[in-house]
C-alpha positions as CSV (number, residue, x, y, z in Angstrom):
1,X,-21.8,-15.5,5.4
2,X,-18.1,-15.3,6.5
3,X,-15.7,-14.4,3.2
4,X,-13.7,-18.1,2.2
5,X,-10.1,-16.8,3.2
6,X,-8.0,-16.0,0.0
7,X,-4.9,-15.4,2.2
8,X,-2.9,-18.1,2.9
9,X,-3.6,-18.7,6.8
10,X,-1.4,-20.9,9.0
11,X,-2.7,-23.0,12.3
12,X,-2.0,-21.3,15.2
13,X,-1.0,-24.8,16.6
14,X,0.9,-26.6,14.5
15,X,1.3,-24.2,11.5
16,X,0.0,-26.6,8.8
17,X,-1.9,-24.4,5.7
18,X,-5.9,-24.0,7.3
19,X,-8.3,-24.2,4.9
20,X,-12.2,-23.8,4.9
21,X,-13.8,-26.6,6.8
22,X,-15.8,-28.8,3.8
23,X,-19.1,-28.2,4.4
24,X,-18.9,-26.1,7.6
25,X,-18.3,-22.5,6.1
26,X,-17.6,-20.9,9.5
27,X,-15.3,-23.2,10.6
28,X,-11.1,-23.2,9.7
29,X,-9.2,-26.4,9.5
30,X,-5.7,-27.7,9.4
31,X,-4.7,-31.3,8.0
32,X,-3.9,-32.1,11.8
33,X,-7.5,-31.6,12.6
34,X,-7.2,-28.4,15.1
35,X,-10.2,-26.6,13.9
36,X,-11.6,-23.2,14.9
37,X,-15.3,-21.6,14.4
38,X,-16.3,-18.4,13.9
39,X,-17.8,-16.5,16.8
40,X,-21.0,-15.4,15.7
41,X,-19.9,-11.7,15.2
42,X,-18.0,-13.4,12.1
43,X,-14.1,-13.6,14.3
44,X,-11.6,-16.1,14.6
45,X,-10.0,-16.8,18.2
46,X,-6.6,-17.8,17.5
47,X,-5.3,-17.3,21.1
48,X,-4.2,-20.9,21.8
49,X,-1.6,-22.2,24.2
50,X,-0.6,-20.6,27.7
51,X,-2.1,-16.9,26.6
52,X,-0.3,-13.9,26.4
53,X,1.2,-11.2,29.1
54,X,-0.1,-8.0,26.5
55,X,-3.3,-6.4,27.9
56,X,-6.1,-6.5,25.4
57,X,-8.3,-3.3,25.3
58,X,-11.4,-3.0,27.2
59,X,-14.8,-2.9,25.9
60,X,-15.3,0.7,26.7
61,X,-11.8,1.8,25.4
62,X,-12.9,-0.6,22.3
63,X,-16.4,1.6,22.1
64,X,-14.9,5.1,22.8
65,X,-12.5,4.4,20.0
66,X,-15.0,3.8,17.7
67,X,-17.2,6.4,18.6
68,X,-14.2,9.0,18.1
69,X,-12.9,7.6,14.4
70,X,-16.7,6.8,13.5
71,X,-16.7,10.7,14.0
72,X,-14.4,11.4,11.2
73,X,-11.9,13.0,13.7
74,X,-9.0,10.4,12.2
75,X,-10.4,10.0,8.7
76,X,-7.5,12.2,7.4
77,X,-5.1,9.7,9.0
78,X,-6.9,7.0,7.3
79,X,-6.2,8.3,3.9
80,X,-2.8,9.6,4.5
81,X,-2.3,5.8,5.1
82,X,-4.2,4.6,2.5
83,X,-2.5,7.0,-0.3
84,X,1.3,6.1,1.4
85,X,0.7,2.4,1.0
86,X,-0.8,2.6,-2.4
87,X,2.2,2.1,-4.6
88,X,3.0,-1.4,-3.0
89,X,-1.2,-2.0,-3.9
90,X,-1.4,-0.9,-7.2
91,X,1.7,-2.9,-8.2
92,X,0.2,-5.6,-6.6
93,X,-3.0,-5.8,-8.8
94,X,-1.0,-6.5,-11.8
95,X,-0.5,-9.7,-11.2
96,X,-2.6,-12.1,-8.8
97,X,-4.4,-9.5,-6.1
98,X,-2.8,-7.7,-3.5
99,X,-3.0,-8.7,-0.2
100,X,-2.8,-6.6,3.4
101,X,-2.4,-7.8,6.8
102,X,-3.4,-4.4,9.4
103,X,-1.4,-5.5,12.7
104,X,-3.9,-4.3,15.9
105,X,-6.6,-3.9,13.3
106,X,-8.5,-2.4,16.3
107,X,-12.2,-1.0,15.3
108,X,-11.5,-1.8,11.7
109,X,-11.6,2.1,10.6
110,X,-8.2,2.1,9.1
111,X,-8.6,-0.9,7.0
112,X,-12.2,0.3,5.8
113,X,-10.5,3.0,4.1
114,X,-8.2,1.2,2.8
115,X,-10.0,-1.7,1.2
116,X,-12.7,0.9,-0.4
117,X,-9.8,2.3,-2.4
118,X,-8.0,-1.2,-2.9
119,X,-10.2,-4.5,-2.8
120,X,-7.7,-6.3,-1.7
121,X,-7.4,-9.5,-0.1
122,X,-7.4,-9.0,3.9
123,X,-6.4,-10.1,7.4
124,X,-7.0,-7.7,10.3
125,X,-5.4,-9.1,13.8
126,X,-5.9,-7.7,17.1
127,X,-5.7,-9.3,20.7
128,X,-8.9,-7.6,21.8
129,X,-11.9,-9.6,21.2
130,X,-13.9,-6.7,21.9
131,X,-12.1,-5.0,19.1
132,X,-12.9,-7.8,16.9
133,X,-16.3,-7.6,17.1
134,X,-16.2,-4.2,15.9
135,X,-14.1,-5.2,13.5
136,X,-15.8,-8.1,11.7
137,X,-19.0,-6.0,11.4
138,X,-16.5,-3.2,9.4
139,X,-15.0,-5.1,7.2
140,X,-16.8,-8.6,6.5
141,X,-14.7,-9.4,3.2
142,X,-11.6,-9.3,5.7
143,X,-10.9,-12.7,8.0
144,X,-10.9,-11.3,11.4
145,X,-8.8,-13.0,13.8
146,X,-8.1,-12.6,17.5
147,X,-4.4,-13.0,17.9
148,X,-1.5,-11.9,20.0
149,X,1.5,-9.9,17.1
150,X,4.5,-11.3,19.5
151,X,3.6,-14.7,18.8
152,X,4.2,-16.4,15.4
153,X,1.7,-14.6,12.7
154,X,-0.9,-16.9,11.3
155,X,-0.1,-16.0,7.6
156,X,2.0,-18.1,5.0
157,X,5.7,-16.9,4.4
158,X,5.7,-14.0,1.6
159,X,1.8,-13.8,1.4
160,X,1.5,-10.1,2.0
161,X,1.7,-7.0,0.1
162,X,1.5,-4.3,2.8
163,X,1.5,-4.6,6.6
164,X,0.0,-1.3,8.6
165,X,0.4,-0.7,12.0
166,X,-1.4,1.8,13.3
167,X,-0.4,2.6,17.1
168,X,0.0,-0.8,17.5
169,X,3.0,-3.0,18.3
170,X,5.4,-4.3,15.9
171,X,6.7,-7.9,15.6
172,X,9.5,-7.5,13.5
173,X,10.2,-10.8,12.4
174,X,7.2,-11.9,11.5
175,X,6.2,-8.8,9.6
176,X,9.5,-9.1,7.6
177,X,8.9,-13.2,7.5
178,X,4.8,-12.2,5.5
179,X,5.7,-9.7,3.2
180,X,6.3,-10.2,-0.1
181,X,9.8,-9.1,-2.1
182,X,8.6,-5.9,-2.6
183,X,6.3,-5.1,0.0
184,X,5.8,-2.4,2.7
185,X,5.7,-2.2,6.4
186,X,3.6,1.0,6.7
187,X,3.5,2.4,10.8
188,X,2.3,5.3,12.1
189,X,3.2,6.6,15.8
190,X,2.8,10.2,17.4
191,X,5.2,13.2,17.4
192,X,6.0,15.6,19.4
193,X,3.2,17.8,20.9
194,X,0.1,14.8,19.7
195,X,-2.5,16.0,21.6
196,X,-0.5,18.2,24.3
197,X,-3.9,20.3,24.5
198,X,-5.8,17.5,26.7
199,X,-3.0,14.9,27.3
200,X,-2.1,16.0,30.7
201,X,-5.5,16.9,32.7
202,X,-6.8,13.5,31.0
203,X,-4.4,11.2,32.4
204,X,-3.3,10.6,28.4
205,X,0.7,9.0,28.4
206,X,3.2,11.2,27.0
207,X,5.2,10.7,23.8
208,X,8.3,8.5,24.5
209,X,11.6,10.3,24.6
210,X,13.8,9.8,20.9
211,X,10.3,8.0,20.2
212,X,11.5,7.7,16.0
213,X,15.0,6.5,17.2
214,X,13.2,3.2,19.2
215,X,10.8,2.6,16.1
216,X,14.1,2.2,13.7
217,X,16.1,0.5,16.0
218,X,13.1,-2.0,16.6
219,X,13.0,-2.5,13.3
220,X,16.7,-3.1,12.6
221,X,18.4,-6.1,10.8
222,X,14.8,-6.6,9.0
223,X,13.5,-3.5,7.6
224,X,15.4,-0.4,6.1
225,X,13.2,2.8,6.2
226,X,12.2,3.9,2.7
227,X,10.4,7.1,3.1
228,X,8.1,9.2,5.5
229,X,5.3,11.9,5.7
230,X,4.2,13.8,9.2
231,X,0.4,14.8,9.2
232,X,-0.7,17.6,11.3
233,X,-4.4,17.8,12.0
234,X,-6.3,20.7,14.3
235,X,-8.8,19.2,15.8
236,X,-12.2,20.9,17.7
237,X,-13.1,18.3,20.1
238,X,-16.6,18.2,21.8
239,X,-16.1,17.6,25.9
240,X,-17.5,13.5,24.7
241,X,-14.9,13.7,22.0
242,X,-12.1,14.6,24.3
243,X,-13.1,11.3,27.1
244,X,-13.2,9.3,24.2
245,X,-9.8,10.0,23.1
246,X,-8.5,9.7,26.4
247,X,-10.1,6.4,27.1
248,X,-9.3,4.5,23.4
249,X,-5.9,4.9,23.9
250,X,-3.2,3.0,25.9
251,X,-3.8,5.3,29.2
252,X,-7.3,3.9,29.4
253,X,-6.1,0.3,30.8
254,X,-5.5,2.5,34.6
255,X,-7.9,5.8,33.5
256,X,-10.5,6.4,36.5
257,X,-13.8,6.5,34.2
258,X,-15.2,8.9,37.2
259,X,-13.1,11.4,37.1
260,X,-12.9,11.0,33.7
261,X,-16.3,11.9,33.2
262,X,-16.0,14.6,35.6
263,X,-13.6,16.3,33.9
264,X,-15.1,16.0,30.7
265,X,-18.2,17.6,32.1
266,X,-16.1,20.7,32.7
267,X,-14.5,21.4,28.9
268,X,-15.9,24.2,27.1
269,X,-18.5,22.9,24.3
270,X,-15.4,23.0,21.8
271,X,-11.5,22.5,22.7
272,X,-8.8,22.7,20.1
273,X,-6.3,20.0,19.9
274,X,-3.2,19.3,17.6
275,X,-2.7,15.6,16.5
276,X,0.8,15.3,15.5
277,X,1.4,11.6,13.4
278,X,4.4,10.7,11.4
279,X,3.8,7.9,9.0
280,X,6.7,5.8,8.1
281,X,7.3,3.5,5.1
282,X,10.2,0.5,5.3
283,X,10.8,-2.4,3.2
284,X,12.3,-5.7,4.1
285,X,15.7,-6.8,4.0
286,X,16.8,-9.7,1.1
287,X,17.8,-11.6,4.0
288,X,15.1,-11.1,6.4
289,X,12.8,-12.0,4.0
290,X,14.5,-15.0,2.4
């Protein structure tokens, strides 16, 4: 049974409230009559209109990411994020429930961890269907929905308590439009040296020149940046471990799977590898959010 949405979703049509669909419990409904069902993994599509130009992950980069964080390699990451957006949570459950959107939800790991600490009230959006599916089976209290972050978010003004992006893109705007006065953009992107073992003989993409710089000045004129914590993990990575991280990230849209495998055939039965986050905290403008 798919969970009756307690956050206030929007049609991704017309942007009229969408409420369960009377006596069809897997179905979503707008007063205009656009209606969407549930795919039977327990998803929402809401791709509508001319599509989108961002490329949604594969279903083997979708599969080797959740083979790698099903492994517990990230699991620290997961609870740095968890106890970082925890005050915006915990203030949140004294008064009506808090609420969290996860922006390129992906697998769903991330969220899990979250929502066994805090069982709050969630949305997790990606563009990957394949993702999604994953996703849905994680975490069945959350609605699920297939949707592209540059377009217009399908969540009510001021509905949320804490957006996370995790290595995912960020949509502004919208994220400052959800939030509640009070709430917290949570992101987490790579430093410096992430995975510098294994990123170049895997094909992995570098990290971005004045990478922190871009992420502020993205997030300019509706977030100001309220605090932030770098996590260094040392990782011992089996030679499957290592493909996997190669293929779940952005790289594996162009990777050759052959030569992946090749290569990974190769590795010593144990490599070491630094992962090198940063995990920053911002909070909305008055005016963005007014």
């Amino acid at each position: 049974m798919l969970p009756v949405p307690t956050v206030p979703l929007l049609c991704p049509v017309c942007r009229s409230p969408l409420g369960a669909g009377g006596g069809r419990p897997r179905t979503l409904v707008c007063p205009a009559g656009h209606s969407f069902d549930a795919a039977r993994q327990g998803y929402f599509n809401f791709l509508v209109g001319k599509g989108t130009v961002f490329e949604a992950d594969a279903a083997d980069m979708v599969a080797a990411r959740f083979h790698f964080l099903s492994a517990g390699h990230y699991r620290p990451l997961a609870e740095a994020v968890t106890d970082i957006s925890a005050p915006a949570l915990a203030g949140a459950f004294t008064g009506s429930g808090a609420t969290v959107l996860d922006a390129g939800t992906g697998t769903g790991h991330y969220l899990r961890t979250l929502l066994d600490r805090f069982p709050a009230a969630a949305v997790g959006l990606d563009i990957s269907k394949f993702a999604l599916r994953r996703a849905a089976r994680m975490n069945p209290e959350a609605v699920n929905l297939v949707g592209d972050v540059w377009q217009p978010l399908p969540v009510a003004d001021g509905a949320v308590d804490v957006v996370t992006v995790v290595f995912a893109p960020r949509n502004a705007a919208e994220f400052a439009r959800v939030l509640r006065p009070g709430g917290r953009l949570v992101v987490v992107t790579p430093r410096p040296g992430h995975l510098a073992e294994v990123s170049g003989q895997t094909g992995m993409l570098g990290i971005e020149p004045a990478k922190e710089e871009r992420l502020a000045a993205s997030l300019e004129g509706h977030f100001s940046p309220l605090t932030a914590r770098d996590l260094d993990l040392d990782l011992s990575l089996g030679p499957a471990d290592v493909a996997n991280l190669a293929l779940m990230g952005p790289a594996g849209h162009h990777l050759d799977r052959a030569a992946l495998a090749s290569l990974a055939a190769g590795l010593p039965p144990l490599t070491a590898v630094s992962a090198r986050f940063r995990i920053s905290v911002f909070e909305p403008l008055r005016h963005a959010a007014a």
